[in-house]
MARFIZA-346776 format. One record per residue (C-alpha): z, x, y; residue in one letter. Coordinates in nm, 3 decimals, m for minus. Layout:
MARFIZA-346776
atom w->Z&u->X&v->Y&code->a $
...
***
This chain:
MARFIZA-346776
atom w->3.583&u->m0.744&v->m0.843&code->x $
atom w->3.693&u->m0.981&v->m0.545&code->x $
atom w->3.600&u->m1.241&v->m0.324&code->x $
atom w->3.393&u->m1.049&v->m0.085&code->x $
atom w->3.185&u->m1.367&v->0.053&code->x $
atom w->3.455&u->m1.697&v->0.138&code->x $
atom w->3.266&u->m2.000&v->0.293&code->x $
atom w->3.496&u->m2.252&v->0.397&code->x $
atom w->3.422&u->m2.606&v->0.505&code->x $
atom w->3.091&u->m2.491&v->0.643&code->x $
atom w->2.911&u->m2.763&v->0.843&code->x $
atom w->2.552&u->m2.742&v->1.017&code->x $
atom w->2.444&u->m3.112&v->1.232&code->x $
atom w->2.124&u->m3.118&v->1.386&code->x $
atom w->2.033&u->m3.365&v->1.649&code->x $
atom w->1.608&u->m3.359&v->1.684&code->x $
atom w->1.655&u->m3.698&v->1.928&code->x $
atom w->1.992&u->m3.908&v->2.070&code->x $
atom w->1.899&u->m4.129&v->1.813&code->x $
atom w->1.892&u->m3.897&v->1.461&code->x $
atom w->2.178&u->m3.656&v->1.318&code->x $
atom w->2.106&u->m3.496&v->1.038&code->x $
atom w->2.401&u->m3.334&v->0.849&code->x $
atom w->2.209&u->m3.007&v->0.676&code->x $
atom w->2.535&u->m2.877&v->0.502&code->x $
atom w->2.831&u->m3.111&v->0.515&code->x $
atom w->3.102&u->m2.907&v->0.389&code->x $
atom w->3.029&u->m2.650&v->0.208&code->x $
atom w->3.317&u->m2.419&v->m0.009&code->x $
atom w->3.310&u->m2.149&v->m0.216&code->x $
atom w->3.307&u->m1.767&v->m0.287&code->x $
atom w->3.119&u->m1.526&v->m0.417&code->x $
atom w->3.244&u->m1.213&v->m0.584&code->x $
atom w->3.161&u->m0.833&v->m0.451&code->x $
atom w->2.817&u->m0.664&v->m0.606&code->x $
atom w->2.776&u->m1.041&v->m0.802&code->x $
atom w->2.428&u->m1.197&v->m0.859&code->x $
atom w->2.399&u->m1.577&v->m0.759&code->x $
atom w->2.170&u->m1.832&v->m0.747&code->x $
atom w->2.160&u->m2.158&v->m0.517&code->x $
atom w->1.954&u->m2.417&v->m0.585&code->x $
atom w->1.896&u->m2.800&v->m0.509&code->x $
atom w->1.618&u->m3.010&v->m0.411&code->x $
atom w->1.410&u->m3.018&v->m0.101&code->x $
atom w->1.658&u->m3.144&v->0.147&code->x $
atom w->1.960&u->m3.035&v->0.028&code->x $
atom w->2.064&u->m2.789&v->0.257&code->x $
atom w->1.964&u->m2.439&v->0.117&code->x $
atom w->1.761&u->m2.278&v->0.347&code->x $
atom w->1.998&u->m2.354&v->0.624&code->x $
atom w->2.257&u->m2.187&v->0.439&code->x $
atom w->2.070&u->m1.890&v->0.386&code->x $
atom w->2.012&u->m1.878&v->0.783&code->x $
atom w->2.368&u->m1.900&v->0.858&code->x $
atom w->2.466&u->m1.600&v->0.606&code->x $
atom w->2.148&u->m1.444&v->0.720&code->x $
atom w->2.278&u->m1.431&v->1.049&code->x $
atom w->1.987&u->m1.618&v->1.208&code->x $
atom w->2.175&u->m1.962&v->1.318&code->x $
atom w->2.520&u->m1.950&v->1.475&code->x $
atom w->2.492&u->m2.289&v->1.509&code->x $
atom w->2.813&u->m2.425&v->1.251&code->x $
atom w->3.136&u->m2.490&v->1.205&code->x $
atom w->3.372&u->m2.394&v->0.965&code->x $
atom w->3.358&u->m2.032&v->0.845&code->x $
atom w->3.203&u->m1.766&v->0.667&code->x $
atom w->3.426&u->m1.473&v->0.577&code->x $
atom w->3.263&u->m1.152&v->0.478&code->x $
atom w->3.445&u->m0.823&v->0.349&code->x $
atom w->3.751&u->m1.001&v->0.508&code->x $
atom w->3.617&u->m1.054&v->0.841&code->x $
atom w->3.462&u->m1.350&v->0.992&code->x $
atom w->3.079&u->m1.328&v->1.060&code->x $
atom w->3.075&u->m1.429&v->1.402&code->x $
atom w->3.329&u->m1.176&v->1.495&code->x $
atom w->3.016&u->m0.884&v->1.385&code->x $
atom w->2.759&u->m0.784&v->1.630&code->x $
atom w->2.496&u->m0.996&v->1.560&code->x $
atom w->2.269&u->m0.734&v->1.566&code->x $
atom w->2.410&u->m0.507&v->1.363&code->x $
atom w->2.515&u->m0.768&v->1.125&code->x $
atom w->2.170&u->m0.828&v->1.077&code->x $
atom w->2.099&u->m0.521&v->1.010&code->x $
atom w->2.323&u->m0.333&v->0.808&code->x $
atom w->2.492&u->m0.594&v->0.641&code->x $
atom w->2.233&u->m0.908&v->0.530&code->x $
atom w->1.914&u->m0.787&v->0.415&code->x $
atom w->1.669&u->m1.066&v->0.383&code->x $
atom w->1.363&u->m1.140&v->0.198&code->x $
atom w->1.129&u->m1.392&v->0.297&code->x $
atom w->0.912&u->m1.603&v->0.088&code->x $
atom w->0.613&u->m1.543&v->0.379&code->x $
atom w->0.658&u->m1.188&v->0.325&code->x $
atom w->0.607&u->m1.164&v->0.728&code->x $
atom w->0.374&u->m0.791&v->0.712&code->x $
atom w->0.267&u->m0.650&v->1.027&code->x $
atom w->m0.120&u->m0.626&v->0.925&code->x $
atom w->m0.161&u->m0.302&v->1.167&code->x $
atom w->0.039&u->m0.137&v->0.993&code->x $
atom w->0.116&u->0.024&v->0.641&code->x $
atom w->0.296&u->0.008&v->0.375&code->x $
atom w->0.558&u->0.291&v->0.492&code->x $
atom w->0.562&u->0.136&v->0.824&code->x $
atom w->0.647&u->m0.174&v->0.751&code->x $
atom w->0.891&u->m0.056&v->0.527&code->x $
atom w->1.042&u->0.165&v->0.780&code->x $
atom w->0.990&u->m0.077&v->1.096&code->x $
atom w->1.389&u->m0.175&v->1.102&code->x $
atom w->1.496&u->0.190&v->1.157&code->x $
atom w->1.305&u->0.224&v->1.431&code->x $
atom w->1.539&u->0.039&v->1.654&code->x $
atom w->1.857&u->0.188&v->1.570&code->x $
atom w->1.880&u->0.509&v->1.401&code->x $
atom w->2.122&u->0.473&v->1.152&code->x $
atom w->2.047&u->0.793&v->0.961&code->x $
atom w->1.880&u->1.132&v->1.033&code->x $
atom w->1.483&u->1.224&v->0.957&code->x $
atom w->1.576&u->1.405&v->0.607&code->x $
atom w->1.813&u->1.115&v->0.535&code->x $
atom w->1.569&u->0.859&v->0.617&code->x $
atom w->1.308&u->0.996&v->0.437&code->x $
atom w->1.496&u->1.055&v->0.094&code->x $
atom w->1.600&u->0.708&v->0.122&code->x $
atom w->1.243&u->0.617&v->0.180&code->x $
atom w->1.103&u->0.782&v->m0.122&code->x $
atom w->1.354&u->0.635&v->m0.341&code->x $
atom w->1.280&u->0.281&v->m0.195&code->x $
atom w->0.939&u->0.315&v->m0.290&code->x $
atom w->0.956&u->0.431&v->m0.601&code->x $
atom w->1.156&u->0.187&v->m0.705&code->x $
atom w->0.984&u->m0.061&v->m0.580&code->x $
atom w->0.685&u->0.102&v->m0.739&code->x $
atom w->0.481&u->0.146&v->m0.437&code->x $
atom w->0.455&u->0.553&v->m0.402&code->x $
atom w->0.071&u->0.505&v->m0.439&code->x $
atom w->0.042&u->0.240&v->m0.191&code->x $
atom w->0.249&u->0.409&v->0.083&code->x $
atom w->m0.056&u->0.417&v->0.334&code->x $
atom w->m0.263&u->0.102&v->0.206&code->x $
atom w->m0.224&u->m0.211&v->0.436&code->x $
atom w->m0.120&u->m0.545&v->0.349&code->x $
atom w->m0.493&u->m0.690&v->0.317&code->x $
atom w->m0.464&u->m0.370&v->0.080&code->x $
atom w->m0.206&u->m0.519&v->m0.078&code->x $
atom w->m0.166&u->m0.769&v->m0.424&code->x $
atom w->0.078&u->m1.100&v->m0.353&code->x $
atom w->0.337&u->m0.898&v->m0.551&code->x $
atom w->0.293&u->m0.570&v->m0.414&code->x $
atom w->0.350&u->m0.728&v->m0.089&code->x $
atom w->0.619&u->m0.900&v->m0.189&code->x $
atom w->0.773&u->m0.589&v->m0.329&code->x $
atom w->0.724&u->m0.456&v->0.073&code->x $
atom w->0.917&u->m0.706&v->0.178&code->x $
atom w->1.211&u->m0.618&v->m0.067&code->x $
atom w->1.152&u->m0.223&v->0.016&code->x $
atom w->1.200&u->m0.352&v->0.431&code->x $
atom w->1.495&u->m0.567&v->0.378&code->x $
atom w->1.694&u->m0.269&v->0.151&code->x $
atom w->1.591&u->m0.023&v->0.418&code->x $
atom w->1.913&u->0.008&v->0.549&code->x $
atom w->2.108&u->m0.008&v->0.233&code->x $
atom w->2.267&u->m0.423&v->0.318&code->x $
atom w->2.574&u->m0.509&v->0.161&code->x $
atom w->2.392&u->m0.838&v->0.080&code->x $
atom w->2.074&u->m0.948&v->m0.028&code->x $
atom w->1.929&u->m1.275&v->0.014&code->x $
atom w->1.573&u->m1.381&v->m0.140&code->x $
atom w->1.468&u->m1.730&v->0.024&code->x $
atom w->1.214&u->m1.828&v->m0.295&code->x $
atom w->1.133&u->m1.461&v->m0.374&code->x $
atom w->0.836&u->m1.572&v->m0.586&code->x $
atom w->0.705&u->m1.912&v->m0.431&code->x $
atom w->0.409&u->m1.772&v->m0.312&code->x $
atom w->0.361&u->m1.522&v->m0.692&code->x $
atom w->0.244&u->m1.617&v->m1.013&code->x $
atom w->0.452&u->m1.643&v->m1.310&code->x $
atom w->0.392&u->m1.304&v->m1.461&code->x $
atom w->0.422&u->m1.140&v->m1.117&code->x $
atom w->0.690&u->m1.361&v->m0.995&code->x $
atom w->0.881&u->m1.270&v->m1.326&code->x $
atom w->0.843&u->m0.863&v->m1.188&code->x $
atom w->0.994&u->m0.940&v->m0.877&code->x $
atom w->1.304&u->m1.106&v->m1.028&code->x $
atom w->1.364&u->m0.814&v->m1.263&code->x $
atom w->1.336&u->m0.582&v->m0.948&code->x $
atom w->1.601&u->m0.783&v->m0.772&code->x $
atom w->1.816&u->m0.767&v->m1.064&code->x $
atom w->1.767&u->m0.408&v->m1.072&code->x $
atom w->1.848&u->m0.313&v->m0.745&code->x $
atom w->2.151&u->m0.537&v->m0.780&code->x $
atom w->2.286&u->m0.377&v->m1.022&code->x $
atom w->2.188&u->0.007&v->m0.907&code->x $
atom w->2.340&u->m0.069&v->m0.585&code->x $
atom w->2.564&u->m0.268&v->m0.628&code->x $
atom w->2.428&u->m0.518&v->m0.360&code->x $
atom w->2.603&u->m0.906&v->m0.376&code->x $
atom w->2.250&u->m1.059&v->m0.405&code->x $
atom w->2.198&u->m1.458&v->m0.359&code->x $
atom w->1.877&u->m1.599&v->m0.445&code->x $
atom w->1.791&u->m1.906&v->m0.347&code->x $
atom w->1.529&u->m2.107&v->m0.552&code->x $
atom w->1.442&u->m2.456&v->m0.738&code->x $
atom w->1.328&u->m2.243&v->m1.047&code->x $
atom w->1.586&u->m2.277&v->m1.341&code->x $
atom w->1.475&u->m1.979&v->m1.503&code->x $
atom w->1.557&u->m1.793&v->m1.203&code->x $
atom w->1.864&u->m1.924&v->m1.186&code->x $
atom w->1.977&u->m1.906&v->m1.542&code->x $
atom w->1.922&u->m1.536&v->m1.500&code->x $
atom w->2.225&u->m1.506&v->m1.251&code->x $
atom w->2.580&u->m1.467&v->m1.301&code->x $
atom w->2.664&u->m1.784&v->m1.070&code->x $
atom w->2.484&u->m2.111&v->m0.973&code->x $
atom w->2.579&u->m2.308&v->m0.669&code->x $
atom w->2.407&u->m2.666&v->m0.658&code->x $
atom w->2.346&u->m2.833&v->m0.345&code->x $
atom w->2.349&u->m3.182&v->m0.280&code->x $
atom w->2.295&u->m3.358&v->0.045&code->x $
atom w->2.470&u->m3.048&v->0.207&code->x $
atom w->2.725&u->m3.016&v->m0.065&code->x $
atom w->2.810&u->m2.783&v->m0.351&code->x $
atom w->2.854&u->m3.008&v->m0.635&code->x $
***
């Protein structure tokens, strides 16, 4: 294994008014090894979900820098680094409700083709079946349990096979038996992938259940 993730001195300010500054991450540094499974947690406040927006590609707003595979992040196409290497998972899940469970599924590939139709498809079928949703392919998401939803928002974001996964509070909105299902899936697909998955969360048990932990504290890994 190696350092496949380096984040060096990262720094995120925001300035709502002349006034305020708030200092979101204030220096953050570490590294996280290829195909590893980490958690980051902290309190409200501390500066996690930022971080997850800057990996996630989504705020290019920082300083300091964020080395991935050996090459800096900004110096991807922000589109395609969006794409084929970040996959993220959203605690709001963030369905289309017109359409199903395939489509949803399938909605990134329809802006760049990235594979061919049989390619696509056998990808497709393996998604869902892992994700145990063959026999709710064509049910839409009012169709849909909190879980099973949930697990169509995993089955979107690993699409295009990422390099990394991130889960912002995979199971904030799930119960604790369901909640505990989507966890296991995440460690599965880590692990039959081989994706370097970060899961960010204020659940201990969660975390416990990774390889790494990375506390944040006032915008600082402690």
């Amino acid at each position: 294994m190696s350092e496949y993730i380096q984040v060096q001195n990262l720094k995120r300010v925001y300035k709502p008014s002349k006034e305020v500054i708030v200092n979101a991450l204030n220096g953050l540094n570490f590294s996280i090894e290829k195909g590893d499974l980490i958690s980051v947690i902290g309190s409200s406040g501390s500066g996690k979900s930022t971080f997850l927006n800057i990996l996630g590609g989504l705020d290019w707003n920082y300083t300091g820098d964020i080395i991935v595979d050996g090459k800096d992040i900004k110096q991807y196409n922000q589109n395609f680094y969006r794409r084929f290497i970040v996959g993220t998972i959203f605690q709001q899940f963030y369905l289309i409700p017109s359409l199903t469970v395939e489509e949803n599924i399938l909605l990134p590939t329809k802006f760049v083709k990235s594979m061919n139709k049989y390619e696509l498809n056998k990808r497709l079928e393996y998604i869902l079946k892992e994700t145990e949703l063959t026999d709710r392919r064509k049910h839409y998401p009012n169709q849909l349990s909190g879980g099973q939803a949930q697990r169509v928002a995993i089955a979107r974001a690993m699409i295009d096979s990422p390099k990394i996964l991130l889960a912002d509070e995979p199971t904030g909105n799930l119960d604790s038996k369901t909640g505990e299902s989507i966890i296991n899936l995440i460690k599965t697909l880590n692990k039959q992938e081989g994706i370097t998955t970060i899961i960010v969360t204020h659940d201990m048990k969660i975390a416990k259940q990774t390889n790494k932990i990375i506390t944040l504290v006032d915008g600082k890994n402690v």
